[in-house]
N, C-alpha and C positions, 0 to 999 in steps of 0.2 A: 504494500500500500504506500502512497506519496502522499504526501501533506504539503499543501501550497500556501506559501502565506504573503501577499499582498501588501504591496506600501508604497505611497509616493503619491496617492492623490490628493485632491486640494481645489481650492477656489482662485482661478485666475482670471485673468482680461484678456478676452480676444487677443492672438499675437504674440502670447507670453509662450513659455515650453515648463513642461512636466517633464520627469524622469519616475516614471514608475519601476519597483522589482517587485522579484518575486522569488523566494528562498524557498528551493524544492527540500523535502525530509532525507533522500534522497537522487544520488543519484541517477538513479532506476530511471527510464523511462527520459532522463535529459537529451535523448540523441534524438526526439520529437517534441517541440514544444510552440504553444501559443499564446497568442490574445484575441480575448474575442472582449465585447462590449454588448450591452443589454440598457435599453429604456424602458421604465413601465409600460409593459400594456403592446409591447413590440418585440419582435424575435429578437432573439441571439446573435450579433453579427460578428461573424471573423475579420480580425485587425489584420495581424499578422501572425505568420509560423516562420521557425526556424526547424528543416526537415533534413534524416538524411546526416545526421552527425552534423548538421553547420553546412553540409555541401548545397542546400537549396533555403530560400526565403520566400514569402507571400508576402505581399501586401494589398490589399481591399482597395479598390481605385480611389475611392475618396480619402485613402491617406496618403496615398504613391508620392514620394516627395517629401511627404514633411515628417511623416515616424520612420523610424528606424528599430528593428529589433536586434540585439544581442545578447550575449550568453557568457558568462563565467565559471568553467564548468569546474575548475576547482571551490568556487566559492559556491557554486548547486544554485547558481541565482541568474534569472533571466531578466531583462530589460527593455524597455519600449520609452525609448525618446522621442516625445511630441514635441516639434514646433510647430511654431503657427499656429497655433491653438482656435477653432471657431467655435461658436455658439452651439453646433451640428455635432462637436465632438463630446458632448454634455453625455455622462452614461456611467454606470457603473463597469467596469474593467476588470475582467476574470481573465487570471494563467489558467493554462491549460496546461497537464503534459504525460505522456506516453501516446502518442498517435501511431497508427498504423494508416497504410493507404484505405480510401474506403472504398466497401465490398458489396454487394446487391444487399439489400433488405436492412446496413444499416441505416438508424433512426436520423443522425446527424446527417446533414446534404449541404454539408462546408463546398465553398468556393476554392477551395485550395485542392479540395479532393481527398484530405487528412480525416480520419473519425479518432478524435480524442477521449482519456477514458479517465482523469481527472480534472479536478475541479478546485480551485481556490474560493474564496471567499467573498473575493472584489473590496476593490478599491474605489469610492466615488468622483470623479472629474467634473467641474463643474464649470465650464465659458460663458462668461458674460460678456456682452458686447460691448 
């Protein structure tokens, strides 16, 4: 089992940047890992993945550019650097990590094509204009 625990979110202005982690229990399962983001009342959207031991990255087109993800794998701690911060990117912000490619029938139908089988806690972001 991995335990994810979440940190770095906070209340900014438009244009500012967050640095969120995320300190796995575990190494287990770090050679797949993500972010995805959730609003009330709205699906679960994939940010980014880091796939593939670090050989492949995702990015969700509305971040292409301004987040960045990486990875400390001796420290077990993943990262997602937001700049340019909008009002749009308001959400709570869950790691993700052990991914396999996804398979017919499973439930998740990520963008990247990854089906993830942990779950942190989230982090809140919040953009004001």
């Amino acid at each position: 089992r991995v335990q994810l625990v979440e940190s770095g979110g906070g209340s900014v202005q438009a244009g500012e940047s967050l640095k969120l982690s995320c300190v796995a229990s575990t190494t287990y399962g770090s050679y797949c890992m993500g972010w995805f983001r959730q609003v009330a009342g709205k699906e679960r959207e994939e940010v980014a993945g880091i796939h593939d031991g670090g050989f492949s990255t995702f990015y969700a087109d509305s971040v292409k550019g301004r987040f960045t993800i990486s990875q400390d794998k001796m420290q077990k701690t993943l990262y997602l650097q937001m700049n340019d911060l909008k009002p749009e990117d308001t959400a709570m912000y869950y790691c993700a990590a052990d991914c396999r490619r996804a398979r017919d029938g499973d439930e998740q139908k990520n963008p990247s094509g990854y089906t993830y089988f942990y779950w942190g806690q989230g982090t809140q972001v919040t953009v004001s204009a």
